[in-house]
N, C-alpha and C positions, 0 to 999 in steps of 0.2 A: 638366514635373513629374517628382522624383523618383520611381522604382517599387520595390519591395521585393522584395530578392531575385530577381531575373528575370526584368526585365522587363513583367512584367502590369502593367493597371491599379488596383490595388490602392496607397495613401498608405502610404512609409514610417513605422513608426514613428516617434511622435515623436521621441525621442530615440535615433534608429538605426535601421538596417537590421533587420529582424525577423527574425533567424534562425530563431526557434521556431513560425514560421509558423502561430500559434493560430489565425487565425481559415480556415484549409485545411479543418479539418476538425472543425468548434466543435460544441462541445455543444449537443443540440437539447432535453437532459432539460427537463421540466416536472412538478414533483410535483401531482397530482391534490391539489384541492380536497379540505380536512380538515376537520370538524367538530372543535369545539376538545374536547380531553381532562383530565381533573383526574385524574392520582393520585396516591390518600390515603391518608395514616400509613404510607409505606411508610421502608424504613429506605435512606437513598439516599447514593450513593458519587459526590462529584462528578466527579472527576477533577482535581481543584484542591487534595487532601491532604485535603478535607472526609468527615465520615462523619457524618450527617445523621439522627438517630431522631426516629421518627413523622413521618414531615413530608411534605408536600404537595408536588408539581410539575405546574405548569399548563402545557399545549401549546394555543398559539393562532397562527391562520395560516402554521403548518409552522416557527414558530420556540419556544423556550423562554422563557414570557412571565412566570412566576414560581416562586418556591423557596421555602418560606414555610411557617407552622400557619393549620391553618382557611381554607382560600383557599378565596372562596367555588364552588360547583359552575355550571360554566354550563348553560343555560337547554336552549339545545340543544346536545350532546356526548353524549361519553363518558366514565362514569366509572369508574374501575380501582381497587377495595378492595385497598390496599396491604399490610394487617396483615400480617406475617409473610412479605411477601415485599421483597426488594432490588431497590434502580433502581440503574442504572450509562449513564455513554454507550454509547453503538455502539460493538461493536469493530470496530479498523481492522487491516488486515492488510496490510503493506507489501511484501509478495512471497508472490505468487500466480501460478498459473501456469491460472490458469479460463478457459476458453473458449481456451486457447490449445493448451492438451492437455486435450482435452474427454472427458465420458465418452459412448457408450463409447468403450475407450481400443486402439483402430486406426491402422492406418500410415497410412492416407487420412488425418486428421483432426489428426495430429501436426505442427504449425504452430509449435513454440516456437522453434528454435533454427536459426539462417540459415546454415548449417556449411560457407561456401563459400568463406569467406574469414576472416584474423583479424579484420580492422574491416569490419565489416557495421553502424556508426552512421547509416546510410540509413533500415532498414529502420524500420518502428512495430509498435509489439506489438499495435494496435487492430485492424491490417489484418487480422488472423489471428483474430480473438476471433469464436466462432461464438458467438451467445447466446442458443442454445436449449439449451447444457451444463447439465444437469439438476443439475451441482455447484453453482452459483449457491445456487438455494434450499436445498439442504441447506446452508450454507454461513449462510442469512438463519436458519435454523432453529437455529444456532448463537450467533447475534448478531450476526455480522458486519453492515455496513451501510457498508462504504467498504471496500476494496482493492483494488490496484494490482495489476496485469496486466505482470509483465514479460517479455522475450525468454527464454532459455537462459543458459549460462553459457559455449558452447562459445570463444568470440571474443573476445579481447581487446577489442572493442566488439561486445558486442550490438546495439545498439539503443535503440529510445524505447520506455521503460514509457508507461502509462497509467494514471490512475488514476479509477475508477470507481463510481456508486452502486450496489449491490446490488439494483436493481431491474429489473425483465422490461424489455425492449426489443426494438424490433424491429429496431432497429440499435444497433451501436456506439455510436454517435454519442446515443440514447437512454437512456444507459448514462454516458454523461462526465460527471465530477463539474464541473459548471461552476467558471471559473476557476481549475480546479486546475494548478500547470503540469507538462508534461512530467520524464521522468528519464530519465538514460542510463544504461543498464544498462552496466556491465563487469565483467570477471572477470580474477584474478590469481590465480598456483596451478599447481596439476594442470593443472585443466580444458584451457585453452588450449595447454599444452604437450605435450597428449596426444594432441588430436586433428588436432595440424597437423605434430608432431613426425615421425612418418613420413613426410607429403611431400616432406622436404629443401627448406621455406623454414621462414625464418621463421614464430614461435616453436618451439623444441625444447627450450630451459632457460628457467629465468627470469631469468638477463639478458637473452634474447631478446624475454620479455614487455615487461620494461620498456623496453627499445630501440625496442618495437614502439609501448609507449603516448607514447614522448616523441617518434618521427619524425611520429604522426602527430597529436600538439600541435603541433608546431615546421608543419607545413600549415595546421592549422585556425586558427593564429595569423595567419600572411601571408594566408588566404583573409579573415579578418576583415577586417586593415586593407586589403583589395583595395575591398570594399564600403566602409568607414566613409570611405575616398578619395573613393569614386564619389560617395558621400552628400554631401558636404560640397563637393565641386569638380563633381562632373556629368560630362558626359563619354559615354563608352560605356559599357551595363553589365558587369561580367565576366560571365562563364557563369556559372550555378548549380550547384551539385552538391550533392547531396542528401545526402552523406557529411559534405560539410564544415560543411553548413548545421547539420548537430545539434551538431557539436565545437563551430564557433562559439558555436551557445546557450548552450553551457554556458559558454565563456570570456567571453561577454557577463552573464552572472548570470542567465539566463533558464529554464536546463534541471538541473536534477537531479540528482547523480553517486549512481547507486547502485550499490557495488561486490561484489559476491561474494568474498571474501577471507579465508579461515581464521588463518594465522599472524600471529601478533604482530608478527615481523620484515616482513613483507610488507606492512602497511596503517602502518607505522611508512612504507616507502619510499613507497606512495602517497598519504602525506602529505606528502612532502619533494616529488613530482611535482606534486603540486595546487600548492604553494607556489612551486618553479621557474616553472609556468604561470600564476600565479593565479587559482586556480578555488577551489570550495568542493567537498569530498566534502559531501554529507548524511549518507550511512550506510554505512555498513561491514555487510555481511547476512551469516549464519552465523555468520562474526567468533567459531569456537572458541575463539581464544586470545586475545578481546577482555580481557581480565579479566590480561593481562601487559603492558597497554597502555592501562591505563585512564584513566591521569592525561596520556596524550599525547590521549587522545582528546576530553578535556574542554579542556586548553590549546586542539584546532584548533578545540572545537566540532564535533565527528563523534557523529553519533551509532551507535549497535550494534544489529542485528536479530538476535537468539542465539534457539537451541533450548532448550528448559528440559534435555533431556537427550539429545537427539539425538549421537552419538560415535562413531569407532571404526570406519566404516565404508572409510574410505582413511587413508593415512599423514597428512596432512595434518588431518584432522577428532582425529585423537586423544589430542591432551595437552587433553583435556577437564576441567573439574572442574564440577558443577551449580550451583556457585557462582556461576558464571558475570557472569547478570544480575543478581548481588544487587551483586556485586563492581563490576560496572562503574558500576553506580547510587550504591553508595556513596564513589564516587570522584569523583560531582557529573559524572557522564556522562551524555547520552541515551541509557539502556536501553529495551530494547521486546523483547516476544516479537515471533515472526514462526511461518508454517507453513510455506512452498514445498510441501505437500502438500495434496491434495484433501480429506485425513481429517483431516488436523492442523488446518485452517482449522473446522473445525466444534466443534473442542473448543477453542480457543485461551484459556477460561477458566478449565480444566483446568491446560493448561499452563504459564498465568502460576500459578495455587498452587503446582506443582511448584516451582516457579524460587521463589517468598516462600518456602515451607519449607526449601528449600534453601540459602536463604540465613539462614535463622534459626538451621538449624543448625551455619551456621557465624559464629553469632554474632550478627550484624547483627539490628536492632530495626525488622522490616519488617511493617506489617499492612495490610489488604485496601484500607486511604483512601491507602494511597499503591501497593501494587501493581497497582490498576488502571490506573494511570497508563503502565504497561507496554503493557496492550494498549488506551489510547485516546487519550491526551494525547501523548505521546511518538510513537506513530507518526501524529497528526496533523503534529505538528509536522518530522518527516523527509520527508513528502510534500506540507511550505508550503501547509496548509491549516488551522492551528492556530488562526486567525483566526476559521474561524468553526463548528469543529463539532471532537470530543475533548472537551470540557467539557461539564460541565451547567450552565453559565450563561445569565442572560438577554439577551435577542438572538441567541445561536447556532443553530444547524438543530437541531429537534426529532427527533436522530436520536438514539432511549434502547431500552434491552432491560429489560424488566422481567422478572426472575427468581425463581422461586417461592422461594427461598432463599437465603442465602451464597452468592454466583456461585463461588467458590474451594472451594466440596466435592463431591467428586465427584457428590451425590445433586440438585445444581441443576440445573433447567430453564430452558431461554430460555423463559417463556409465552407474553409481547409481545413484537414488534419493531416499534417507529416511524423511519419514515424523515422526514425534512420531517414531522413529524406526522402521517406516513399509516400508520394500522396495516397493516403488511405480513407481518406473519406470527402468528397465533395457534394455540397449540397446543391449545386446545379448538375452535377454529372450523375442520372444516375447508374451508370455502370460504377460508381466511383461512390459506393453505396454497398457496402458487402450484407451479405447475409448470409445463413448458417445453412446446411448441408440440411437440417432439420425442416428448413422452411421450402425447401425446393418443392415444388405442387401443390403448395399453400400458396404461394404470392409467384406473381408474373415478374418480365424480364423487368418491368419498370417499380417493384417492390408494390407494389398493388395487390389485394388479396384478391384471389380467384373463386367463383361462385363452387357452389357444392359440384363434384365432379371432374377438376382438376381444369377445366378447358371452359372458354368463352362462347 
C-alpha cells in the first residue's frame, strides 16, 4: 500500500501525495447545541451588495435557515427585537497575530516569528497559539468570529498560518475552523533583508529575496515530483521534510500564499514568480501600494489585505493614499480591510468606514451594502472558506453580529455575536461575556478587575 508523505500508515490522498497533511492535526471544534434564533425588523447588510429594511433572519441548527418579512418566531428559541438596529456577517480578519503574541505581551510568550533562518515554511503558527490570550474575546466583543493566526514577517517563508473560530478552546485544535485549509505566510521587502542582512548570507537586497523565494521553488518543485513518482511507480519512500512538505502544498493547490508585501513594483514580481512556478498568491496583506497595481491584481485574481490608514511608519509603508481599498475595489479587485494588530482587530468596523469615506471622497460611489464586503465576503474568500460562511445566506454558518446601529459609525456596538448559532457574546449579558482561564482571579463573575488579593 502507498503511504503519505512518510512512510506511516496513513492512505495517500486520492489524487496525490498529501502535502498539507490535514488530517496531523484536524480540527476537533464542535459548536454546542443552539436553540434556534429569529431576528426581527432589523435592517440587515448581506454581504452579497444586499441592504435589507425591516426584515427577518432565522438561525436554526448553527446554520442561516431564512431572510425573509414575518418569519414566523420559534416555539423554543430566541428572539432579538431588531428595530433600529443592523445585522451584518461575522467579521473575518485575515491576519492576526492572537495567541501567537498574546497579552500580556513578554518575551516568554513571544511565539510569532521563527528568526532562524530565511525559510522557516516547517514551522505552523497553531503550534504557538496559547488560547487562553484574553485578545481572543476582546476581539469576539468586536465582531470578529473567524481569523487567521499567522507567523511573523521576518523570513522569506514564515510558515503555516491557521485559520480559526473565535471560540474558547482548550486546545488549538478546538479552535480550527473545520475544513479550512492552511496558508503560507511570506514576506518581501524590508522585513527579510533587514534582519538576515547583517549575517553575511543570504537575503541583504531584494534580488537576494527573490533569489531566495525562486531556489527554494526550484526544491519544492523536484521534492514534489520525488513523491508524485513514488505514488504512481512505488518503490522506496523519499524522506520527508517538513520544509518542503508546506512549499509542496502550495505548488499542488492545497496551501495558501499569504504574502506581506508593501510595494507595487514588489507584488507585480511576486506575481510573475507565482506564474514561473505555478502557484496562486491569495493575497497580498498590507499591500500600501496596492491601489498602483490594482488592474494587475484583478488580471492574477490576487486579492489585498490594506490598512484604512495605517502609513509612514518605514520607507516602504509610505506612498500611502486612504484611497487605497476603495481604489483596489473599484478596479474589480478582492479588497478587504485587515488589522495585524491586537486593537485594530476589535474595531475593524471602524476601520472599513474609514476606507468607504475615504473612498467617497475621492469619488467613487461606495455604501455600507457593499463595504461590508470588505470585512466579511472578501476575506472569506482569500482564506477558501467563502463557501460557507462571509454571507448572510441560506445554508451557510450562522456566524452574524448584531449591531445596535449603522456598524460604520463610530457610535455602533457589537450587542450579539453568533457563532454556528451559538450566542457568544452579549453585551448586556454578562455571563454572555467570556473570558480566558488566564484571567480567572484577576476579574470577578461580572468581568470587573479584583483588588490585589484575589477577593473583595
Amino acid at each position: 500500500m502507498l503511504t503519505a508523505c512518510g512512510g506511516d500508515d496513513k492512505d495517500v490522498a486520492a489524487d496525490g501525495p498529501d502535502f498539507a497533511r490535514q488530517g496531523d492535526f484536524p480540527s476537533t471544534y464542535q459548536p454546542d447545541e443552539a436553540a434556534p434564533v429569529l431576528i426581527r425588523g432589523a435592517t440587515v447588510l448581506t454581504g452579497t451588495g444586499e441592504k435589507l429594511l425591516n426584515t427577518d433572519l432565522l438561525l436554526k441548527d448553527g446554520k442561516i435557515a431564512a431572510i425573509g418579512d414575518k418569519l414566523k418566531a420559534p416555539r423554543k428559541g430566541l428572539v432579538v427585537e431588531g428595530a433600529g438596529k443592523w445585522v451584518t456577517p461575522g467579521i473575518i480578519d485575515v491576519h492576526s497575530h492572537l495567541g501567537d503574541y498574546p497579552a500580556p505581551a513578554i518575551e516568554s510568550s513571544q511565539d510569532g516569528n521563527e528568526m532562524t533562518s530565511p525559510n522557516t515554511a516547517q514551522v505552523w503558527a497553531e503550534h504557538s497559539v496559547w488560547t487562553q490570550d484574553p485578545q481572543f474575546a476582546l476581539a469576539l466583543a468586536g465582531g470578529v468570529t473567524t481569523l487567521q493566526i499567522l507567523p511573523g514577517s521576518a523570513n522569506l517563508f514564515g510558515g503555516r498560518g491557521v485559520t480559526l473560530k473565535n471560540v474558547p478552546g482548550r486546545s488549538v485544535q478546538d479552535m480550527k475552523f473545520p475544513g479550512a485549509p492552511y496558508g503560507l505566510k511570506m514576506a518581501c521587502g524590508e522585513n527579510p533583508k533587514r534582519v538576515y542582512g547583517g549575517k553575511g548570507s543570504l537575503p541583504s537586497t531584494r534580488m537576494g529575496n527573490v533569489a531566495g523565494y525562486r531556489q527554494a521553488w526550484i526544491e519544492a518543485a523536484a521534492y514534489k515530483e520525488k513523491w508524485e513518482n513514488y505514488y504512481i511507480n512505488g518503490g522506496d519512500a523519499p524522506d520527508r521534510d517538513l520544509q518542503m512538505e508546506t512549499l509542496a502544498g502550495v505548488l499542488n493547490g492545497d496551501i495558501l500564499v499569504h504574502n506581506h508585501c508593501y510595494r507595487g513594483e514588489e507584488m507585480a514580481i511576486m506575481m510573475d514568480i507565482a506564474r514561473e512556478f505555478d502557484f496562486q498568491i491569495s493575497t497580498f496583506h498590507h499591500a500600501v501600494e496596492a491601489y498602483k497595481v490594482a488592474d494587475l491584481l484583478a488580471e492574477n485574481n490576487v486579492c489585498a489585505a490594506m490598512w484604512a490608514d495605517w502609513w509612514g511608519f518605514k520607507h516602504e509603508a509610505f506612498d500611502m493614499t486612504e484611497a487605497n481599498i476603495a481604489i483596489v475595489d473599484q478596479a474589480k479587485a478582492c479588497a478587504m480591510i485587515h488589522s495585524d494588530s491586537a486593537v485594530g482587530i476589535q474595531h475593524l468596523n471602524e476601520e472599513t468606514a474609514k476606507a468607504m469615506v475615504a473612498g467617497q471622497r475621492a469619488g467613487f460611489e461606495i455604501q455600507p451594502r457593499h463595504a461590508v464586503t470588505w470585512m466579511t465576503r472578501n476575506p472569506a474568500r482569500a482564506l477558501g472558506i467563502d463557501d460557507v460562511t462571509g454571507t448572510l445566506e441560506k445554508g451557510k454558518m450562522a456566524d452574524v453580529v448584531v449591531w445596535s446601529s449603522n456598524p460604520f459609525s463610530v457610535y455602533a456596538k457589537a450587542e450579539q455575536v453568533f457563532i454556528d448559532g451559538v450566542l457568544m457574546y452579549d453585551r448586556n449579558d454578562p455571563a454572555r461575556q467570556p473570558h480566558s482561564d488566564f484571567e480567572l482571579g484577576i476579574l470577578d463573575a461580572e468581568g470587573e478587575r479584583l483588588p490585589e488579593g484575589g477577593e473583595r
